[in-house]
Structure formats: structure tokens, C-alpha cells
C-alpha positions in Angstrom: 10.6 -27.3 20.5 8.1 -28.2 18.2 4.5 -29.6 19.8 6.6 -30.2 23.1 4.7 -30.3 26.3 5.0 -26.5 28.3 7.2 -27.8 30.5 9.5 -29.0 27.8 9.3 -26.2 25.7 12.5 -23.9 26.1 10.4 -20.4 25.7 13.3 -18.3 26.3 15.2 -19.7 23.1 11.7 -19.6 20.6 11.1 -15.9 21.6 14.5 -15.0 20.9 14.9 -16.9 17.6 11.3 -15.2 16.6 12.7 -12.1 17.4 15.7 -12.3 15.9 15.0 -13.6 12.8 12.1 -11.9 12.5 13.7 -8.2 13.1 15.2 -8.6 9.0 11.8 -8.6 7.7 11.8 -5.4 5.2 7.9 -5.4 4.6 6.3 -4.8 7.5 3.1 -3.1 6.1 2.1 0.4 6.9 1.9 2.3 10.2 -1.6 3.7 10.5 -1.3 7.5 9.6 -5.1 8.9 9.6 -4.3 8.8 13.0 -1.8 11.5 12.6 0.1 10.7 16.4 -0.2 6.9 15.4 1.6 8.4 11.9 4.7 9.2 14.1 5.9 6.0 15.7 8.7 4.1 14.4 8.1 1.6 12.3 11.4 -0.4 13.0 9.9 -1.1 16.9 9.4 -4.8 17.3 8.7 -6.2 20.8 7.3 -9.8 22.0 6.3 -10.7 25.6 5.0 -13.7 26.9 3.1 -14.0 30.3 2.8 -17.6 31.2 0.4 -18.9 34.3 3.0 -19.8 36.3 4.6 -16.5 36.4 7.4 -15.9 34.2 7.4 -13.4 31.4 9.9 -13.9 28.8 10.3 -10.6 26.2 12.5 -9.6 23.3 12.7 -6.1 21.7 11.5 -3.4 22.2 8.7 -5.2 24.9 9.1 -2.1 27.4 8.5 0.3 25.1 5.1 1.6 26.3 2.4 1.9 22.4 -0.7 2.9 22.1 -3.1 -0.2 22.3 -6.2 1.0 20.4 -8.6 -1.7 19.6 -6.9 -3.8 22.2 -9.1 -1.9 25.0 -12.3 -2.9 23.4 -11.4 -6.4 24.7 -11.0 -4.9 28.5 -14.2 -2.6 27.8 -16.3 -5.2 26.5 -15.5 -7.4 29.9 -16.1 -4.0 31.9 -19.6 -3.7 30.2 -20.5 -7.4 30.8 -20.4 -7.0 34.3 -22.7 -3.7 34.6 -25.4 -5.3 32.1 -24.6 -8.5 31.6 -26.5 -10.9 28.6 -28.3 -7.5 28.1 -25.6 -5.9 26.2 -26.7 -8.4 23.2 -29.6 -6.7 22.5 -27.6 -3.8 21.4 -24.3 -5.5 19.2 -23.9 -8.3 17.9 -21.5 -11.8 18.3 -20.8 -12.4 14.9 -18.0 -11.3 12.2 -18.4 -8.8 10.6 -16.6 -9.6 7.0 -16.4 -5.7 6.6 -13.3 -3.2 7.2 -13.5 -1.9 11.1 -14.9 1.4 10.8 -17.6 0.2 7.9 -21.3 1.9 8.1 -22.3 -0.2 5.6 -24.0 -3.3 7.6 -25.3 -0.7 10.4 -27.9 0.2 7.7 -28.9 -3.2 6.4 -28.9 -4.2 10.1 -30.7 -1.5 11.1 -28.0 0.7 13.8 -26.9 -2.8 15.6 -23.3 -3.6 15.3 -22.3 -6.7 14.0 -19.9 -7.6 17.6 -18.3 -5.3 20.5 -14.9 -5.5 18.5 -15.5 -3.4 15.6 -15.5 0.9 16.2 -19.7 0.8 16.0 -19.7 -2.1 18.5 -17.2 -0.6 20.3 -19.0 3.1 20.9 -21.7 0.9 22.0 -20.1 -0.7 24.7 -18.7 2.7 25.9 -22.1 4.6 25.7 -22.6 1.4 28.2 -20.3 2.2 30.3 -21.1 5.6 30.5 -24.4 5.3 30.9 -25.1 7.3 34.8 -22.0 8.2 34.9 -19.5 11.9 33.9 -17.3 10.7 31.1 -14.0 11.6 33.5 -15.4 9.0 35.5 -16.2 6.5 33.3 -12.7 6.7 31.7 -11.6 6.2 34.9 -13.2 3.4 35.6 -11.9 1.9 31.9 -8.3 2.4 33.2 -8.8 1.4 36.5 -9.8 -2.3 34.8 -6.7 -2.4 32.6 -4.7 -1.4 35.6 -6.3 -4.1 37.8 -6.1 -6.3 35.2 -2.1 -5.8 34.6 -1.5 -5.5 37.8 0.3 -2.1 37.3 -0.7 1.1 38.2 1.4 2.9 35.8 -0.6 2.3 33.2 -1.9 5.1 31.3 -3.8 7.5 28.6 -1.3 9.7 25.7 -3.9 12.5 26.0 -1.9 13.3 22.5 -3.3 10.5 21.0 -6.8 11.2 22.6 -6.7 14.9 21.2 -5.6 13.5 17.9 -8.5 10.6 17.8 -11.1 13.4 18.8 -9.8 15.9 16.0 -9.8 13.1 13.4 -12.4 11.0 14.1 -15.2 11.6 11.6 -15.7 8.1 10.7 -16.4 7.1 14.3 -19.1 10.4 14.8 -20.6 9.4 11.4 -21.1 5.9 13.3 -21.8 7.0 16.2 -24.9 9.5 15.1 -26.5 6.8 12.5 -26.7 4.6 15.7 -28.0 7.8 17.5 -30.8 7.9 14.6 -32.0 3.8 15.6 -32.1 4.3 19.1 -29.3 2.8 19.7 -26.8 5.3 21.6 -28.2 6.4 24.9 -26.1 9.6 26.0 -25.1 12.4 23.7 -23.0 11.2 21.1 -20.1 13.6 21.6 -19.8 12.3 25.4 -20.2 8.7 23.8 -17.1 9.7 21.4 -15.2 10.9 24.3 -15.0 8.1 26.3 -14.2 5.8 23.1 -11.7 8.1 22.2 -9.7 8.0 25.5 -10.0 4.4 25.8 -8.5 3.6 22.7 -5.5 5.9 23.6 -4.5 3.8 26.3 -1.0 2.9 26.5 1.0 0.0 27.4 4.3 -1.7 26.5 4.0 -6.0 25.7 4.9 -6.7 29.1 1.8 -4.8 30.7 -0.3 -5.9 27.8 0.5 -9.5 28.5 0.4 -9.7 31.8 -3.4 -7.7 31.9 -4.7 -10.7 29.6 -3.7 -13.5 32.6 -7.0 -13.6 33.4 -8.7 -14.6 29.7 -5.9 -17.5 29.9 -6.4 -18.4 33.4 -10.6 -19.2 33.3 -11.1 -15.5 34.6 -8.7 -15.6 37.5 -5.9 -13.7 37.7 -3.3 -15.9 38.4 -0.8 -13.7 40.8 -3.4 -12.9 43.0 -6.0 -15.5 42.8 -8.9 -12.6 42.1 -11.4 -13.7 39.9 -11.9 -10.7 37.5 -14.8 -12.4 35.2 -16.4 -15.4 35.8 -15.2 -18.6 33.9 -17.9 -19.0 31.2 -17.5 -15.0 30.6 -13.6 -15.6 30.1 -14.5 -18.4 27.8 -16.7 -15.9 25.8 -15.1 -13.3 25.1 -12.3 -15.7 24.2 -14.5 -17.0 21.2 -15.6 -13.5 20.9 -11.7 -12.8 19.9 -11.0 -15.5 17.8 -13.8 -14.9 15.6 -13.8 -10.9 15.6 -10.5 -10.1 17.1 -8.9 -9.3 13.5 -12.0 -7.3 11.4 -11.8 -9.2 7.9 -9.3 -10.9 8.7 -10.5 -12.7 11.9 -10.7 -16.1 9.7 -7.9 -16.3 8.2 -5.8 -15.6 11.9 -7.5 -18.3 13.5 -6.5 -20.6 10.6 -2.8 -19.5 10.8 -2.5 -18.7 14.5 -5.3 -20.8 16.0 -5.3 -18.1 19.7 -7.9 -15.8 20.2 -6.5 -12.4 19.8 -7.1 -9.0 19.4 -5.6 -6.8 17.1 -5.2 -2.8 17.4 -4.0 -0.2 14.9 -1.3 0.8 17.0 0.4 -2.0 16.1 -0.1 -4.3 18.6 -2.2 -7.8 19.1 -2.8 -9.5 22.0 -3.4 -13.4 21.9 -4.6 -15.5 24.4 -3.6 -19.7 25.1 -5.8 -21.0 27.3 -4.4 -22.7 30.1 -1.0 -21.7 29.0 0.0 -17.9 28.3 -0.8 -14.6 27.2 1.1 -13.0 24.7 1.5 -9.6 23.3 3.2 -8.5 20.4 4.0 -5.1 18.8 5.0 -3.9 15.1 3.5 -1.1 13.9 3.2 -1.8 10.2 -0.4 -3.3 9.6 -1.4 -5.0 6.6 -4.5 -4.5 4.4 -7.1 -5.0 7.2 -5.2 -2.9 9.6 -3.8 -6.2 11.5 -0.2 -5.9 12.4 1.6 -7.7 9.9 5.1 -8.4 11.3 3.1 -9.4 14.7 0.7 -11.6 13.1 3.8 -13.3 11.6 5.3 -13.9 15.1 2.4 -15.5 16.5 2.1 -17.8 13.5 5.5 -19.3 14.5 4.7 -19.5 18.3 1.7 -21.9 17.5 3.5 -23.4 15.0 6.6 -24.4 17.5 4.8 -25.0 20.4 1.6 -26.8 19.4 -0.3 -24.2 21.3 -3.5 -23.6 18.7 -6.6 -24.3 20.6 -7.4 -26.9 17.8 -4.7 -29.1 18.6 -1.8 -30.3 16.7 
């Protein structure tokens, strides 16, 4: 199986084997508790789902099992805000890595209240004051889920308001964030409706098989491949593509796209979603994350599916 061509390449048989072997693994880091609802999952789930462009969707584990994606959103946000402003949204966050833990304030203040990228929590608020900018925040959560759901092609996908109640209640790191960029100029609408929106987006949930399926279009050029739709323009997909290989993990960005080689992005729910251009789109959940709040059983699994197929976007 190893560097075969996709055809060639009996995906069925590596997923399983991954999962399999995989599922044996006693350190599998720890499941994010500040987020007391995140605190509750069970740490033994392990799912794998693969979305390939031309239509098949081979899973193992636990790949129905519906998580909350967390950080994973801002990928689907950050696309969402592109199209209402466009290049403009630069002016307000950055495109480069941060090198700092994902809920730092520490560069906002050298960098004067301008995140380092869309991908990290300060980018992240920025992107949904954005969003919310003319809008209720109902209906600019709305409009968030609306662009997963598009984007999955399913309907059913939707927000554990107990996760939202328990990211609001908990979240002082994220107002602390949110107000400092408040004090540059740099949030637009009333923090606490800000907040709200971010809060609610990151308590989306979706199982690997929705999650893989709603990143078809970042492996397709933009298109979703089922229906032909373009949801982003090509260069856009290409983007936020780089965007994710060189953000997608916090601190630990670098040393993903040296093992893995995919742009991905990584959520503290456990799960990361990684993107082959021109291939696949695969999701992957464990909830135990490791030091820089990257799933570490997850980030193990995608490691071996570059290393069997050949898939890394810098080649064999």
C-alpha cells in the first residue's frame, strides 16, 4: 500500500489496520476538562473517516458518533467571512503562526490587538465579530451552521447548546481576549454578542463522517464534488489550505506538517480534520490531546495514512 497510486491503494484495508492497531494505544493524552462538558466524553472513543473525491467514505470506530468540533469551525467560519469581506479581513488578523498556546494574549499586546491568523481563539472572535457584523447573533449563528450543513451536505448537523452554555459560563480567557481587542479598535459589536456567536460556533457537532465529507470542497479546488457547487473559489480553497497547514495545530502547526504533511485543523474536542488535495478529506477523532491541545491518538493516525499512501502534499 505504501506510495501506491489512489487507485491502487486498498483504503478499506489501511483504515482498518490504523484503527485496529491503533485502538491498544494506552496514552492517549488528556481530554480537555476546563471545558467542563468537553471533561465528560469518553476518552476510549476513536473514529476515522475518509471522504474521497470520487465518492466513497470508508470509516472505522466510533465514526458516527456525533463530537463536538470546536476549533474545527473556525476553518468553515473563516471561509464564511472571506466571502462577506473578502482580502479585507487581513487588515484585522493575521496569516502567520503564531508559536504561542491558542488562547495566548501575549502577542495581542506586542502586536498591538491584531491576531496573529483566523485559527487561534483571538483570530477566531475576529472572524465572528465579522460575521456578525449587521446582523442578530441568532442569525449569524445561523448562517455559521447553515455553511457547515451546506458544506456536509447534511442537514442534521447541529449545536450541543450544553456545550455552548458551558463555553459561555467558562470562557474568561476568550472575554479577556475579546475586550483587549475591544480596547485597539479591533472588535466592532459588543463583545458579549461577539462571544456569543464564537461560543455557539465552536459547539457545533458532528461525527467523522459529516466532518469529512463537509471538507470535500478544500480537497476538491472549492467544488463540492457531489453536487458540482462551487462553495469558494479555487485560489480561496488553496488559501485557507496553506492557512491550515501552517496554523491548523497552534504550536504545534510545524511539527504536523513535518510528520503528516495535509493541511489540517485541529479542535479540542478531540477531533482534526485534514485535507489531500485532489485526493480525500479525512476526519479523525480521539479525545485525548497532547501538550498543545492537538489530539494525540488522531495525530498518530494521520501520520500513518501519509506514511502508507504517499499522500503528503510534499511528495514522497
Amino acid at each position: 500500500m505504501r506510495q501506491g497510486s489512489f487507485d491502487m491503494i486498498d483504503l478499506e484495508a489501511l483504515v482498518r489496520e490504523a484503527h485496529d492497531e491503533l485502538s491498544g494505544v494506552a496514552d492517549r493524552g488528556k481530554v480537555a476538562d476546563y471545558i467542563p462538558e468537553l471533561g465528560k466524553v469518553d476518552p476510549r472513543k476513536f473514529a476515522i473517516a475518509v471522504a474521497t473525491l470520487d465518492g466513497r467514505c470508508v470509516t472505522a470506530g466510533d465514526a458516527q458518533d456525533a463530537f463536538s468540533i470546536q476549533s474545527i469551525s473556525k476553518v468553515f467560519a473563516l471561509a464564511l467571512a472571506l466571502g462577506k469581506v473578502g482580502d479585507a479581513l487581513w487588515k484585522r488578523v493575521g496569516r502567520e503562526p503564531s508559536g504561542t498556546a491558542f488562547n495566548s494574549i501575549v502577542q495581542l499586546e506586542h502586536e498591538k490587538g491584531i491576531p496573529r491568523n483566523p485559527f487561534i481563539n483571538a483570530g477566531a472572535i475576529v472572524v465572528s465579530d465579522v460575521i456578525l457584523a449587521g446582523h442578530r447573533p441568532r442569525e449569524a449563528i445561523g448562517e455559521i451552521l447553515r455553511f457547515v450543513r451546506v458544506a456536509a451536505n447534511d442537514d442534521s448537523v447541529s449545536i450541543d447548546p450544553a456545550v455552548a452554555r458551558s463555553e459561555q459560563d467558562h470562557g474568561y480567557r476568550n472575554a479577556a481576549l475579546a475586550n483587549y481587542m475591544r480596547a485597539f479598535g479591533n472588535m466592532q459589536n459588543p463583545v458579549e454578542l461577539t462571544l456569543g456567536v464564537y461560543f455557539h460556533q465552536c459547539a457545533i457537532e458532528m461525527s467523522c463522517v459529516q466532518l469529512a465529507n463537509a471538507g470535500l470542497f478544500l480537497a476538491n479546488s472549492g467544488r463540492d464534488p457531489r453536487t458540482g457547487i462551487s462553495v469558494v473559489s479555487k485560489e480561496r480553497a488553496r488559501r485557507i489550505n496553506a492557512l491550515m497547514l501552517m496554523c491548523g495545530h497552534y504550536d504545534g502547526s510545524g511539527d504536523f506538517a513535518y510528520k503528516v504533511g495535509f493541511p489540517g485543523k485541529s479542535g479540542v474536542g478531540g477531533g482534526i480534520l485534514a485535507i489531500v488535495p485532489g485526493r480525500a478529506s479525512i476526519a479523525v477523532w480521539s479525545p485525548g490531546l497532547d501538550a498543545q491541545g492537538n489530539s494525540k491518538l488522531g495525530t498518530r493516525v494521520l501520520e500513518r495514512i501519509a506514511h502508507q499512501t504517499g499522500w503528503s502534499i510534499f511528495g514522497v
